[in-house]
PyMOL commands that place a pseudoatom at each C-alpha (Angstrom):
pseudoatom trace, name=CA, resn=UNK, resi=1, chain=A, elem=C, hetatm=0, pos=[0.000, 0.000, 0.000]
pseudoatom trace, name=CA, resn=UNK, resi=2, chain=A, elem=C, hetatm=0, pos=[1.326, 3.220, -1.119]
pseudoatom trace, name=CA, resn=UNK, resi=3, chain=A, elem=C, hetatm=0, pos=[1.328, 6.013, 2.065]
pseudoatom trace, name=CA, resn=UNK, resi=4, chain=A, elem=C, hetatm=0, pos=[0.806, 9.644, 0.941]
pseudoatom trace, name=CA, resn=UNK, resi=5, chain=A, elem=C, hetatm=0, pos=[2.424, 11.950, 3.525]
pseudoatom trace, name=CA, resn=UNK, resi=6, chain=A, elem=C, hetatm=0, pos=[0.748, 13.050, 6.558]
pseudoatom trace, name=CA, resn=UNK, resi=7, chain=A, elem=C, hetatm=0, pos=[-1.236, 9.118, 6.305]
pseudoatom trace, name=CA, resn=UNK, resi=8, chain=A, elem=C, hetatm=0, pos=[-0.564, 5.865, 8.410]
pseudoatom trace, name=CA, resn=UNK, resi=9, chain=A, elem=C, hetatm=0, pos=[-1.971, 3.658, 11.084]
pseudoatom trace, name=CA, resn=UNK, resi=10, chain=A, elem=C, hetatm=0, pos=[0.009, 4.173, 14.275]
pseudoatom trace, name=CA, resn=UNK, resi=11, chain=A, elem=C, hetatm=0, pos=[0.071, 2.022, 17.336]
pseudoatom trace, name=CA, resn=UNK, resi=12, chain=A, elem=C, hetatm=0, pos=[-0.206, 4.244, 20.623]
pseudoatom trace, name=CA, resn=UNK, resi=13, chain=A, elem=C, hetatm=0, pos=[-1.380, 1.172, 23.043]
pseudoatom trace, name=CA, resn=UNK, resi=14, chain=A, elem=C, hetatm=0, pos=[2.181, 1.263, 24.277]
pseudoatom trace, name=CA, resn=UNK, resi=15, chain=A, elem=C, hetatm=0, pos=[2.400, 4.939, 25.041]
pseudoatom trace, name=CA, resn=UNK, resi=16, chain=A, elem=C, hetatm=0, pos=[-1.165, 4.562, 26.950]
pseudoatom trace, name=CA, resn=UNK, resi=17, chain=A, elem=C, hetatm=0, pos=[-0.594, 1.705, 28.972]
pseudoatom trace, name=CA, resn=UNK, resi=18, chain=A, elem=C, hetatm=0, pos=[0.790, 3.521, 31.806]
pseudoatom trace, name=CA, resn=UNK, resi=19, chain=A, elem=C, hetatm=0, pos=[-1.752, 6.502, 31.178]
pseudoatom trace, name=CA, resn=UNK, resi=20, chain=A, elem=C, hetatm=0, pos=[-4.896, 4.232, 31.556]
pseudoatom trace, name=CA, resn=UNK, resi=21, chain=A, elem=C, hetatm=0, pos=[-3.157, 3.300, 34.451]
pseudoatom trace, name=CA, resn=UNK, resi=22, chain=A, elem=C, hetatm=0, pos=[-3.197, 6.256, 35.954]
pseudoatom trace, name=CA, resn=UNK, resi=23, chain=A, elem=C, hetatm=0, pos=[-6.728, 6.859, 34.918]
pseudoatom trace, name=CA, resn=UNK, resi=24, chain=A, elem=C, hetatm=0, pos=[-7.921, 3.814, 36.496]
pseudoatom trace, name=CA, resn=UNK, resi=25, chain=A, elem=C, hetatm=0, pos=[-6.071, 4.258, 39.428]
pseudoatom trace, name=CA, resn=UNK, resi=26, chain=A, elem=C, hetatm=0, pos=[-7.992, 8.108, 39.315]
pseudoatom trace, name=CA, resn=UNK, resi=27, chain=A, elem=C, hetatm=0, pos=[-10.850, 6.474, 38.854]
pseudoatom trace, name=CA, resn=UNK, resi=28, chain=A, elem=C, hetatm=0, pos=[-10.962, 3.926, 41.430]
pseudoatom trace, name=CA, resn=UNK, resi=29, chain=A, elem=C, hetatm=0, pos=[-10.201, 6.943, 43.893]
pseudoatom trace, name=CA, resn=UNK, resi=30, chain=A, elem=C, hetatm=0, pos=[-12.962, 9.106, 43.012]
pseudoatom trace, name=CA, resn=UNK, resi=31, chain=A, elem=C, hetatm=0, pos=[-15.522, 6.103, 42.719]
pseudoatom trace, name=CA, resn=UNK, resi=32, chain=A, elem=C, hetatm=0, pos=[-14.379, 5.299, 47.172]
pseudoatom trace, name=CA, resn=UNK, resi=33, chain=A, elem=C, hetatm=0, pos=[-14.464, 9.119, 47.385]
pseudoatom trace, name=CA, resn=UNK, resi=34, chain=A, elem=C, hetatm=0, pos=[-18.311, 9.282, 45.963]
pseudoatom trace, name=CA, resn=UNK, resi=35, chain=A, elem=C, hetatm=0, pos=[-19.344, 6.301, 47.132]
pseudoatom trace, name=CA, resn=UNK, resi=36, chain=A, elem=C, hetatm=0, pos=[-18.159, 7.782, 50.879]
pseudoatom trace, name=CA, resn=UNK, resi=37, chain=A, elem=C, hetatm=0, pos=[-20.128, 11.361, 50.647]
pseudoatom trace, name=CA, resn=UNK, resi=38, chain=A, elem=C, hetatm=0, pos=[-23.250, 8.888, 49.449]
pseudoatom trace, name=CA, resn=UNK, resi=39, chain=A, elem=C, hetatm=0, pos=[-22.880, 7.201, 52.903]
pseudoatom trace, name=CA, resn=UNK, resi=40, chain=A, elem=C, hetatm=0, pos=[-22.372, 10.566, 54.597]
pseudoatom trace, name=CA, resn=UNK, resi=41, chain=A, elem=C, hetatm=0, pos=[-25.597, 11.569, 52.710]
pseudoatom trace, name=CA, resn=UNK, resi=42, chain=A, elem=C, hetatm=0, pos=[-27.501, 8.391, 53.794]
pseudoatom trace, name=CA, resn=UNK, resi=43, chain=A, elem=C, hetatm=0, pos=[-26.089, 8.967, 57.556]
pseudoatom trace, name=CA, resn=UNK, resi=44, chain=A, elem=C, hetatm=0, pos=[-27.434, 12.601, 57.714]
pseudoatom trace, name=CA, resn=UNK, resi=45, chain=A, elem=C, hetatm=0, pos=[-30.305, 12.112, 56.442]
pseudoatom trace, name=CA, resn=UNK, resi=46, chain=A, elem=C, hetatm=0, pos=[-31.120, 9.101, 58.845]
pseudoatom trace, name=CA, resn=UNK, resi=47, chain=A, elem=C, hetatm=0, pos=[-30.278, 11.151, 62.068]
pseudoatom trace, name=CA, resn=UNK, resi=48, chain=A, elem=C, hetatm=0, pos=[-31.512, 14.669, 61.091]
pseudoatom trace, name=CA, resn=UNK, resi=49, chain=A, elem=C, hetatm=0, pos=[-34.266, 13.751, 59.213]
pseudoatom trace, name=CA, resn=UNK, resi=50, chain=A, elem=C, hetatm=0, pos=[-36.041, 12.115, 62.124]
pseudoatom trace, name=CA, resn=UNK, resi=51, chain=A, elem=C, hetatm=0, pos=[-35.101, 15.207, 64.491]
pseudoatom trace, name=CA, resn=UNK, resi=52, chain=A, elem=C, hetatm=0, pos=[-36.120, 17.719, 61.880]
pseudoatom trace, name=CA, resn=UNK, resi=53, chain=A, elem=C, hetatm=0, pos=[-39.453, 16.234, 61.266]
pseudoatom trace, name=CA, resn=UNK, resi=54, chain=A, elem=C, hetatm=0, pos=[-40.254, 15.719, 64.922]
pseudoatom trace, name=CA, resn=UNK, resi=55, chain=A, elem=C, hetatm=0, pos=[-39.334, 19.645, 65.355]
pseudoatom trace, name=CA, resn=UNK, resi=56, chain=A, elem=C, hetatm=0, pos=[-35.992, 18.749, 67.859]
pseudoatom trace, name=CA, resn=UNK, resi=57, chain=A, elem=C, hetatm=0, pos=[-34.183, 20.491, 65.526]
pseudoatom trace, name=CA, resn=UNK, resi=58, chain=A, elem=C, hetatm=0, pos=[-33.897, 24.346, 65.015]
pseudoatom trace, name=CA, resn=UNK, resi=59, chain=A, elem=C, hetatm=0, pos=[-34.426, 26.690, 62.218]
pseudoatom trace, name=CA, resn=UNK, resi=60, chain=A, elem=C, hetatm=0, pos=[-30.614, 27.022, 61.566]
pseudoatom trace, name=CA, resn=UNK, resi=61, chain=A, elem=C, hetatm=0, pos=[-29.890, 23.808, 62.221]
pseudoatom trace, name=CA, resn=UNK, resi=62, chain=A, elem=C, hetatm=0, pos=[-32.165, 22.794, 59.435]
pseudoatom trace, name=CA, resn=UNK, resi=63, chain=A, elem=C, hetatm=0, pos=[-30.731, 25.140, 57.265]
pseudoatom trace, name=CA, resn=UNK, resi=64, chain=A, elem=C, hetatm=0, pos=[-26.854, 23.779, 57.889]
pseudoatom trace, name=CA, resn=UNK, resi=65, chain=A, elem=C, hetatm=0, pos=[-28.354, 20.137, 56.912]
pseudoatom trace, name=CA, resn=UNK, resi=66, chain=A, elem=C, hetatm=0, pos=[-29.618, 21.148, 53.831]
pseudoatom trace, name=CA, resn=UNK, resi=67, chain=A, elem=C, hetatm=0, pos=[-26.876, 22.623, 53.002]
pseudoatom trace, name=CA, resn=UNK, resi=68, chain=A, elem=C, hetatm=0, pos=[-24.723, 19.930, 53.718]
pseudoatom trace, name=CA, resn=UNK, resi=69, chain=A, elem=C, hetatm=0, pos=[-26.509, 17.757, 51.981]
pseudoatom trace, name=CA, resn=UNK, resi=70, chain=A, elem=C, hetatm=0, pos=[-26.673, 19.951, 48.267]
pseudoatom trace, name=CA, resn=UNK, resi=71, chain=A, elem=C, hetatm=0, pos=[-22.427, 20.297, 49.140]
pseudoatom trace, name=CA, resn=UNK, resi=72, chain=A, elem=C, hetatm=0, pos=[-22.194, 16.550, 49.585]
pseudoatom trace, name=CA, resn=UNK, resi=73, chain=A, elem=C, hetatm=0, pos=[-24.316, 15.982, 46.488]
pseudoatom trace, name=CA, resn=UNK, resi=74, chain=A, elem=C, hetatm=0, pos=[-22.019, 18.097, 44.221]
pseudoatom trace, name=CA, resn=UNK, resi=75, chain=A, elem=C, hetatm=0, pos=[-19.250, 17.002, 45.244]
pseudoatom trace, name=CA, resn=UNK, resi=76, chain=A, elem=C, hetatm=0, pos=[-20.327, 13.546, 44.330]
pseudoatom trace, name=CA, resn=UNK, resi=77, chain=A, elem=C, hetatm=0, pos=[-21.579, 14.354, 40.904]
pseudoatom trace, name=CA, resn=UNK, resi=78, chain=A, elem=C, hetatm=0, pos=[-18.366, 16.465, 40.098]
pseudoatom trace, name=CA, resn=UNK, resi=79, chain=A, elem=C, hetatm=0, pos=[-16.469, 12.788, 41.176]
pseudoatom trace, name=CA, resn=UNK, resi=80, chain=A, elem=C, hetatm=0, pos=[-18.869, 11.180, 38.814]
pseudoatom trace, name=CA, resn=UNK, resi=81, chain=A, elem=C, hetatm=0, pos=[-18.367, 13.532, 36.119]
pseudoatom trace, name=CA, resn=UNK, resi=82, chain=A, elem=C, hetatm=0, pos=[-14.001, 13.180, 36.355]
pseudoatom trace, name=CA, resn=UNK, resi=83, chain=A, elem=C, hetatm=0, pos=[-15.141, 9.330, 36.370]
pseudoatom trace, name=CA, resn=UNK, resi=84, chain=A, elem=C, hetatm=0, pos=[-16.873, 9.818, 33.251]
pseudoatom trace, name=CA, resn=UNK, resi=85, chain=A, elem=C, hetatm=0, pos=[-14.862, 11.955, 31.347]
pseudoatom trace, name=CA, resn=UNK, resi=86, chain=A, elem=C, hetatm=0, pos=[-11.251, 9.803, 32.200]
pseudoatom trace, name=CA, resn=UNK, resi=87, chain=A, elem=C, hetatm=0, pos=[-11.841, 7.436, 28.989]
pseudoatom trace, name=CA, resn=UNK, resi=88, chain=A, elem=C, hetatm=0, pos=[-8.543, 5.310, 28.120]
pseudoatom trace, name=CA, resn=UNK, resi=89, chain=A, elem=C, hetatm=0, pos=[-6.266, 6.554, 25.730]
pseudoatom trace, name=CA, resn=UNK, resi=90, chain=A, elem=C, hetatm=0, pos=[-6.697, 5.267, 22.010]
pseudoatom trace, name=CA, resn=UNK, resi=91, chain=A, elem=C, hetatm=0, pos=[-4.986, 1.840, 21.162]
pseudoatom trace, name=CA, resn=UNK, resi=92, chain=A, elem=C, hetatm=0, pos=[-4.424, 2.916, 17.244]
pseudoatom trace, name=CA, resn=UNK, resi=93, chain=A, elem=C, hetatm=0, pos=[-4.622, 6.284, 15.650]
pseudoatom trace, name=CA, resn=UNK, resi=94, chain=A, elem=C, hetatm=0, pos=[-5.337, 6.154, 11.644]
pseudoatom trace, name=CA, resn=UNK, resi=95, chain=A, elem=C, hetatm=0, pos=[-4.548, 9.417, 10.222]
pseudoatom trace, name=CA, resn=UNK, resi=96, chain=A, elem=C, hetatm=0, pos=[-5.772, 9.641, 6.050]
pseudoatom trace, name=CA, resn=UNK, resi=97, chain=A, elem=C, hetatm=0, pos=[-7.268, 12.299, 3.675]
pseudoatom trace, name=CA, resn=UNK, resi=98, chain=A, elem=C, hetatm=0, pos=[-10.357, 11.900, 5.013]
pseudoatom trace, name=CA, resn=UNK, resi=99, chain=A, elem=C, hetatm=0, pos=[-9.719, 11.982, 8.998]
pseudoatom trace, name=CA, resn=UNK, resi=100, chain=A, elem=C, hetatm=0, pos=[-8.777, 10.004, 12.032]
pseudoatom trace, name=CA, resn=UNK, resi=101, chain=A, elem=C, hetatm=0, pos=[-10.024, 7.331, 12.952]
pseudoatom trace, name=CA, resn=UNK, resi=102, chain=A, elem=C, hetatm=0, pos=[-9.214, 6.454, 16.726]
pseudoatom trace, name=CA, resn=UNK, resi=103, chain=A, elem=C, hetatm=0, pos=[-9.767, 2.786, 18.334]
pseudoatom trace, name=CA, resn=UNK, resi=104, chain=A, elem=C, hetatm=0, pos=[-10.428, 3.343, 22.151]
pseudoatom trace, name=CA, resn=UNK, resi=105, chain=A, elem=C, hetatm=0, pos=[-11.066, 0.265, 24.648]
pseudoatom trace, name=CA, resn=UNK, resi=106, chain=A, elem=C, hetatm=0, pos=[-13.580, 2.203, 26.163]
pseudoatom trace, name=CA, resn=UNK, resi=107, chain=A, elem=C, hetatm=0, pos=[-16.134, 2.960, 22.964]
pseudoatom trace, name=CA, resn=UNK, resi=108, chain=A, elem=C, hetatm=0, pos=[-15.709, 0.977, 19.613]
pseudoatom trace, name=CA, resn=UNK, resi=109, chain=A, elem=C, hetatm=0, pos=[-14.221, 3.449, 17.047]
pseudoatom trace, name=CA, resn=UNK, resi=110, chain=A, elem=C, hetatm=0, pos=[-14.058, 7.160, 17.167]
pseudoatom trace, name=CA, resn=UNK, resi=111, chain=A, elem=C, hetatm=0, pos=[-14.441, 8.831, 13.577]
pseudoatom trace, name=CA, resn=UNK, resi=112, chain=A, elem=C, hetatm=0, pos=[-13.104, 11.978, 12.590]
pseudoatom trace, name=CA, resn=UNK, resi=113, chain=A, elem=C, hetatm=0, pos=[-13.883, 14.098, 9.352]
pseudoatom trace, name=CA, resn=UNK, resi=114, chain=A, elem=C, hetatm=0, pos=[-11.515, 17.033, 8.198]
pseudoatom trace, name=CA, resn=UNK, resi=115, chain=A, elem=C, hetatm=0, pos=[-14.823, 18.375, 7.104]
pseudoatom trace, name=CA, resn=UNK, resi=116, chain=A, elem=C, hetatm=0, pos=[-17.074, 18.703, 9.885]
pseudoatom trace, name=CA, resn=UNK, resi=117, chain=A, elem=C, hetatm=0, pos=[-17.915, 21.883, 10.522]
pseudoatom trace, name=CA, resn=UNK, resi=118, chain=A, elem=C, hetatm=0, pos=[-17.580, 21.293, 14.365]
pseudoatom trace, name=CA, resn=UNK, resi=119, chain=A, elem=C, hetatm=0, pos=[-14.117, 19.797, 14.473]
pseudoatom trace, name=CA, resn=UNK, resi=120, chain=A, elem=C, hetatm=0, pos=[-11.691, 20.820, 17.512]
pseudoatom trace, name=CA, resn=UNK, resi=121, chain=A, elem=C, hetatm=0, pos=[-9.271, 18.566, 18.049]
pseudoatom trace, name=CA, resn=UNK, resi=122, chain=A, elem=C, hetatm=0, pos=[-6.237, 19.834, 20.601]
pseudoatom trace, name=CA, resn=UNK, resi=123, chain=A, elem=C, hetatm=0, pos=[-2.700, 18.393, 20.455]
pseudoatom trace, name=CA, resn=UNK, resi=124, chain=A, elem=C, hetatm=0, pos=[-0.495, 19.060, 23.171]
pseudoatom trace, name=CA, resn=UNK, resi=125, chain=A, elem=C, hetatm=0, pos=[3.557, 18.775, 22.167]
pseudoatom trace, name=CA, resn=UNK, resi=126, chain=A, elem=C, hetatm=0, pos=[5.322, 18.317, 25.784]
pseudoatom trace, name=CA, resn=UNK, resi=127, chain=A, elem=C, hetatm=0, pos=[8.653, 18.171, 23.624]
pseudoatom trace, name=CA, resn=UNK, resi=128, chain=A, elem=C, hetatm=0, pos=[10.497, 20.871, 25.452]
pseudoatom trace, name=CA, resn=UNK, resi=129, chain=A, elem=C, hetatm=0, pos=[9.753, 19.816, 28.528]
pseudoatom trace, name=CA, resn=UNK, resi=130, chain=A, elem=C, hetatm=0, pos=[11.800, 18.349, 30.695]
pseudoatom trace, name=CA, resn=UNK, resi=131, chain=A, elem=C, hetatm=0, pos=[10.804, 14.439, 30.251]
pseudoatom trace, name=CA, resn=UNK, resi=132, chain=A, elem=C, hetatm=0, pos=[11.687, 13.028, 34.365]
pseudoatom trace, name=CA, resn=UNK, resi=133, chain=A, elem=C, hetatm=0, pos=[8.231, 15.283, 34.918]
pseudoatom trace, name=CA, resn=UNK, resi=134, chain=A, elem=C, hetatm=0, pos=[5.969, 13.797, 32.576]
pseudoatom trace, name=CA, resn=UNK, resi=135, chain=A, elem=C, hetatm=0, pos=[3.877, 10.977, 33.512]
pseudoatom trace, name=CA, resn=UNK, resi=136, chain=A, elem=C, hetatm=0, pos=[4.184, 8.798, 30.203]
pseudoatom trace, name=CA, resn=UNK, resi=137, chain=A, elem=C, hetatm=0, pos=[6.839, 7.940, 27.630]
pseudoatom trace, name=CA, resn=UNK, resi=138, chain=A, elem=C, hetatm=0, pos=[6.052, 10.150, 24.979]
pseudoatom trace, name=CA, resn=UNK, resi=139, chain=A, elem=C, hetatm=0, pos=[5.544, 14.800, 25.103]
pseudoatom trace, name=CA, resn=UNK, resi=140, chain=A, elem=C, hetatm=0, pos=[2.570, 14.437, 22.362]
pseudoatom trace, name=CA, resn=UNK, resi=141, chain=A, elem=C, hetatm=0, pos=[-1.169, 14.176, 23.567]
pseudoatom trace, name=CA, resn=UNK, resi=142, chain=A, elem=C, hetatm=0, pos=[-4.406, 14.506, 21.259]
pseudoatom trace, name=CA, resn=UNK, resi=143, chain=A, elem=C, hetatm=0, pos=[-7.551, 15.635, 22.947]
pseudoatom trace, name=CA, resn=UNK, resi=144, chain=A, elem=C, hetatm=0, pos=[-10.730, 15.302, 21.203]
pseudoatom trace, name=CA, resn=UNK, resi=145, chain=A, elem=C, hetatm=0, pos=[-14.425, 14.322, 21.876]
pseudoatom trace, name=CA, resn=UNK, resi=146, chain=A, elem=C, hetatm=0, pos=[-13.929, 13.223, 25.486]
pseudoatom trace, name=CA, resn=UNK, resi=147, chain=A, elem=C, hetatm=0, pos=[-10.878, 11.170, 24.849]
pseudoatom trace, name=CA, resn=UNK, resi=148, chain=A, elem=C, hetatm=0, pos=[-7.348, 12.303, 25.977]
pseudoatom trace, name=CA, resn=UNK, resi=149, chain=A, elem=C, hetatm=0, pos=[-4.936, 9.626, 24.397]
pseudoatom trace, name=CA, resn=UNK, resi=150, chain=A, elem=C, hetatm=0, pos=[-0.672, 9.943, 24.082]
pseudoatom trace, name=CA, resn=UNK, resi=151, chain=A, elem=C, hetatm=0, pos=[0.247, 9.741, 20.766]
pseudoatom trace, name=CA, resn=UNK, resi=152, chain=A, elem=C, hetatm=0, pos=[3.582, 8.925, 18.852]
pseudoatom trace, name=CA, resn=UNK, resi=153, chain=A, elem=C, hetatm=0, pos=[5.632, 11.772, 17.036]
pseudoatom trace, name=CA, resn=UNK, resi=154, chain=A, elem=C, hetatm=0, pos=[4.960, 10.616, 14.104]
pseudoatom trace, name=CA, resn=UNK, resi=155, chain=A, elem=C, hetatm=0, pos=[1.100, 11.063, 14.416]
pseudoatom trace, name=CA, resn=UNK, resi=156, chain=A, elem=C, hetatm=0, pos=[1.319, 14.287, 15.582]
pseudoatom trace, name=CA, resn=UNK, resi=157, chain=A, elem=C, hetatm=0, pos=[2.958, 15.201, 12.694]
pseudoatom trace, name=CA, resn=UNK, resi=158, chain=A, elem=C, hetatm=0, pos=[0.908, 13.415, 10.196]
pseudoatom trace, name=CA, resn=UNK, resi=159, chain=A, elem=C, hetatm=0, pos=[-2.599, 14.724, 12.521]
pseudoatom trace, name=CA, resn=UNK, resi=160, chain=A, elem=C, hetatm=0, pos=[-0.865, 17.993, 11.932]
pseudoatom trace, name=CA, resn=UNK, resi=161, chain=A, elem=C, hetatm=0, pos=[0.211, 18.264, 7.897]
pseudoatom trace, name=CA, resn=UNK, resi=162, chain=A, elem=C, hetatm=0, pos=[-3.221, 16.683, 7.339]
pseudoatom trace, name=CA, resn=UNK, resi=163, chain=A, elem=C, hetatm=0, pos=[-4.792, 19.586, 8.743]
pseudoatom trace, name=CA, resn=UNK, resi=164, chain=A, elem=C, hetatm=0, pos=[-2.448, 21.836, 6.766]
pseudoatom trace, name=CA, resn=UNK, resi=165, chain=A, elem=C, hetatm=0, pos=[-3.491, 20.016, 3.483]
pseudoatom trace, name=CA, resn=UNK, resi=166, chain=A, elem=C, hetatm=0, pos=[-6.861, 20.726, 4.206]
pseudoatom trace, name=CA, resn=UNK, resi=167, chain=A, elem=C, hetatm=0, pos=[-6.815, 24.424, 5.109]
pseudoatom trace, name=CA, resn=UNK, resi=168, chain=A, elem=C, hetatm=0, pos=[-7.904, 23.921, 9.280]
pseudoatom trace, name=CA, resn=UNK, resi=169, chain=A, elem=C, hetatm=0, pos=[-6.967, 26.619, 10.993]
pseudoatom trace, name=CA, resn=UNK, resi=170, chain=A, elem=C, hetatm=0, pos=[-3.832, 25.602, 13.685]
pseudoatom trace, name=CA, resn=UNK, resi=171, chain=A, elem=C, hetatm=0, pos=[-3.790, 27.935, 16.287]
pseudoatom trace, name=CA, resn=UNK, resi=172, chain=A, elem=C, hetatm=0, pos=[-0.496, 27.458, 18.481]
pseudoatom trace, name=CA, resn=UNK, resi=173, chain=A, elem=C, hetatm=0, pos=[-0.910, 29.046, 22.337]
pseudoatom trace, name=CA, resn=UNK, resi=174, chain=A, elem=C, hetatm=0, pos=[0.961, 28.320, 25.157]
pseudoatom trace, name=CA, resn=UNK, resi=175, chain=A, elem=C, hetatm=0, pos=[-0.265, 25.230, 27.523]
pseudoatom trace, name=CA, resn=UNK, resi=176, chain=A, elem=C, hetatm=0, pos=[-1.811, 26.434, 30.565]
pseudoatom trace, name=CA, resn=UNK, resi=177, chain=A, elem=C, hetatm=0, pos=[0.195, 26.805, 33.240]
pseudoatom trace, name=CA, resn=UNK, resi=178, chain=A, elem=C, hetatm=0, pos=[-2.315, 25.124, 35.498]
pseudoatom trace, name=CA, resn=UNK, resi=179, chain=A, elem=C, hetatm=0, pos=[-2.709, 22.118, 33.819]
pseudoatom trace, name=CA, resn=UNK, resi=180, chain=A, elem=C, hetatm=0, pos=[0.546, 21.188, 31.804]
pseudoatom trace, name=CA, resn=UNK, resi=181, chain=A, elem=C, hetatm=0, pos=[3.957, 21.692, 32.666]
pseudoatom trace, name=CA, resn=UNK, resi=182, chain=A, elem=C, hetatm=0, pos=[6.038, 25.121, 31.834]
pseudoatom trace, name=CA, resn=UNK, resi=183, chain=A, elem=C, hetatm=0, pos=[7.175, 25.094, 27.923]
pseudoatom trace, name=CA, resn=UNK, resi=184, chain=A, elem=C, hetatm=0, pos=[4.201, 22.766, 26.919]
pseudoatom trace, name=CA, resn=UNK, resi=185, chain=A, elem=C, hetatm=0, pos=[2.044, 24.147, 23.715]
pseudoatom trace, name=CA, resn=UNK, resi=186, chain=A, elem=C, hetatm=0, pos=[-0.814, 23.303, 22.382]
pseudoatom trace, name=CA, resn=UNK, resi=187, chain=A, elem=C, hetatm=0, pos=[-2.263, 23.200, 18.657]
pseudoatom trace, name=CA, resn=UNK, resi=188, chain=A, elem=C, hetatm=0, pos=[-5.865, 23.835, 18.572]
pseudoatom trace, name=CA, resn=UNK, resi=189, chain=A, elem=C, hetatm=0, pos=[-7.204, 22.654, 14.889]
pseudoatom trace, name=CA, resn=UNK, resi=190, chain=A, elem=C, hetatm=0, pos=[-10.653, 23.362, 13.588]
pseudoatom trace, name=CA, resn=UNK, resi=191, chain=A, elem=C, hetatm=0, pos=[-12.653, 23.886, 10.876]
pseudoatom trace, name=CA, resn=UNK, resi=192, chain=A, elem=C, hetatm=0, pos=[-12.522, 27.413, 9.550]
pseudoatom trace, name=CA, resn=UNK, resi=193, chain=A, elem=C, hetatm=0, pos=[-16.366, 27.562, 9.986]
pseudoatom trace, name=CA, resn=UNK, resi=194, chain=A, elem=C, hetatm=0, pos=[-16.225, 26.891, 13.393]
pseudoatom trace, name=CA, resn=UNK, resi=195, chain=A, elem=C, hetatm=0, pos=[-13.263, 29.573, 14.641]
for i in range(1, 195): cmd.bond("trace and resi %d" % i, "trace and resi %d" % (i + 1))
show_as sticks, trace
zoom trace
């Protein structure tokens, strides 16, 4: 099969092994986390529930419970939400004329058209960073749709000349500084449509 440039099927299940990892290992800690403010939900409500109704307990006091309650209730459906938004990393990344396709464990196949007028895909390049601090084996990340996958150089580079060859706008800002070590950038490709 004859490869134009900027095309290829690349294996990233290697670079993501250690990243699922991690995101299970996330996971699992946020799942004990929620699963302990439900108790802590159950237990209040089965001790000043009873008091409350029966009038032992007062005005304030009633108004501290509920709002216990609503703050233990977010914080387990922002620990649900992290839960549901750590998806594993892709296992193979096919870059081609047309778009990406991504295979991720977690969902069947992810397909991705140069031409959808909604496209955003964000590629973080970790290159220039020093490498002891990163958490995985390779500086490149792709970001799109709910899935946060490591990718090889060499898909970076094809993601980005495809999105050259088709005219997607590739704007380059600094990483935040919150979320990504210093020196990290990130391409933000999309659809001219849609910037």
């Amino acid at each position: 099969m004859l490869e134009q440039k900027g095309s290829g099927i690349f294996d990233v299940s290697d670079l993501n092994f250690a990243l699922n990892r991690a995101k299970q290992r996330d996971n699992a800690v946020s799942a004990v986390a929620a699963v302990f403010c439900l108790a802590v939900v159950a237990l209040l409500l089965g001790l000043d529930l009873s008091r409350a109704l029966r009038g032992q307990l007062p005005a304030f006091g009633v108004f501290v419970f509920v709002v216990a309650i609503v703050w233990l209730l977010a914080i387990t459906g922002a620990l649900l939400w992290g839960i549901r938004r750590k998806r594993p990393g892709a296992s193979s990344v096919l870059v081609n004329a047309e778009g990406m396709t991504l295979d991720v464990p977690s969902r069947t196949t992810l397909h991705i058209l140069w031409s959808d007028p909604r496209l955003q895909v964000e590629l973080h390049d970790l290159s220039r960073v020093d490498p002891r601090v990163l958490s995985v084996r390779t500086p490149y990340f792709l970001k799109i749709k709910g899935v946060h996958s490591a990718i090889s150089k060499q898909a970076f580079e094809a993601i980005l000349g495809q999105a050259n060859d088709h005219g997607l706008v590739d704007q380059v800002r600094r990483a935040s500084r919150w979320l990504s070590p210093a020196n990290a950038t990130v391409h933000v490709i999309a659809n001219r449509q849609a910037s």
